[in-house]
C-alpha positions in Angstrom: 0.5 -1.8 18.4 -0.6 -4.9 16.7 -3.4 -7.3 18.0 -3.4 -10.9 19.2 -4.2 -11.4 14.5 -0.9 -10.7 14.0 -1.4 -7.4 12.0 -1.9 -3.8 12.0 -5.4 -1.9 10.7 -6.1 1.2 9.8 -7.5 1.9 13.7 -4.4 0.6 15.4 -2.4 2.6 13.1 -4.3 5.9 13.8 -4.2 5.2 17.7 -0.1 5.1 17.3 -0.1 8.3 15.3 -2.1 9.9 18.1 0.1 8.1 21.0 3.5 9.6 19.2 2.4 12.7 18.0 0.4 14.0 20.7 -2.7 14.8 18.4 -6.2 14.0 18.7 -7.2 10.3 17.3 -9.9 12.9 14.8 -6.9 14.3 14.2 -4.7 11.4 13.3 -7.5 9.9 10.8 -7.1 13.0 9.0 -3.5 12.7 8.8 -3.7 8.6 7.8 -6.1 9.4 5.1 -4.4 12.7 3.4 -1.6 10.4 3.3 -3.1 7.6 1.8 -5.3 10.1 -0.5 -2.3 11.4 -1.5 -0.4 8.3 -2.5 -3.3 6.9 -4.4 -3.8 10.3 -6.3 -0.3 10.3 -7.3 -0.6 6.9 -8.0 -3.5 7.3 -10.4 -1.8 10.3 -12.1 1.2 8.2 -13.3 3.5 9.5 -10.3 5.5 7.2 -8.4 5.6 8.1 -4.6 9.3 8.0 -3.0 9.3 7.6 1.0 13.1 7.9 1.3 14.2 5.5 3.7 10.6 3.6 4.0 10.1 2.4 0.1 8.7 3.6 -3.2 5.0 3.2 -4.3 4.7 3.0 -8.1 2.5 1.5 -10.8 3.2 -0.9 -12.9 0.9 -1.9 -16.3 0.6 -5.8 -16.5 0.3 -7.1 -20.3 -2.9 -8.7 -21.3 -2.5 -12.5 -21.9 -4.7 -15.7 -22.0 -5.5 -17.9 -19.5 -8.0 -20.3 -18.3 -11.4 -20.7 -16.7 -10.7 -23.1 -13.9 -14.0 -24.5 -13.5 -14.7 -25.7 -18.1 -11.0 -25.4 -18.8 -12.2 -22.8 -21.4 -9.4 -19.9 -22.6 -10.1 -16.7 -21.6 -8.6 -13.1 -22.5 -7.3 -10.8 -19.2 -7.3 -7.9 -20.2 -4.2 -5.5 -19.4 -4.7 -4.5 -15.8 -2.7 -1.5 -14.1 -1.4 -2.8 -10.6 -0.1 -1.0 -7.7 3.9 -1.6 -6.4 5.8 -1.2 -3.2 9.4 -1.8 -3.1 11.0 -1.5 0.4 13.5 1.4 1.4 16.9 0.2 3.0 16.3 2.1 6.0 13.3 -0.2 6.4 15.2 -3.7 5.2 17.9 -2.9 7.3 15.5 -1.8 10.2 13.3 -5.4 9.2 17.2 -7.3 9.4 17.4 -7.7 13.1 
């Protein structure tokens, strides 16, 4: 499934789908991107998404602090930011183990 890159995209993942599920790769897209709809819906309504086995997607708020420009050295508020999380399953550690 993956390419000579070293990693999976969003194409190689819909051609799998296809491959395993006998469906249509027009077919598949629509399955890849209700799911990924879905998660970032959930996502954005507070709701954490739990994949039992696979992992958990939640969001977590990071607290505003200071920091610096890099280029004058100058302080610089970041503001508090709301970031996506996965945490791995152990189905899929244990899976990742061998």
């Amino acid at each position: 499934m993956c390419k000579e890159g070293g990693f999976v995209n969003k194409n190689d993942l819909i051609s799998a789908i296809a491959e395993r599920s006998e469906l249509s790769r027009a077919d598949a897209a629509k399955v890849v991107e209700g799911v990924l709809t879905a998660i970032t819906q959930s996502l954005q309504k507070g709701e954490d998404v739990r994949l039992v086995g696979f992992g958990t997607f939640a969001l977590a708020t990071r607290a505003a602090s200071v920091g610096r420009n890099p280029r004058t050295g100058e302080e610089i508020q970041i503001p508090q930011s709301k970031q996506p999380k996965f945490k791995v399953g152990k189905a899929l550690k244990d899976a990742l183990q061998t």
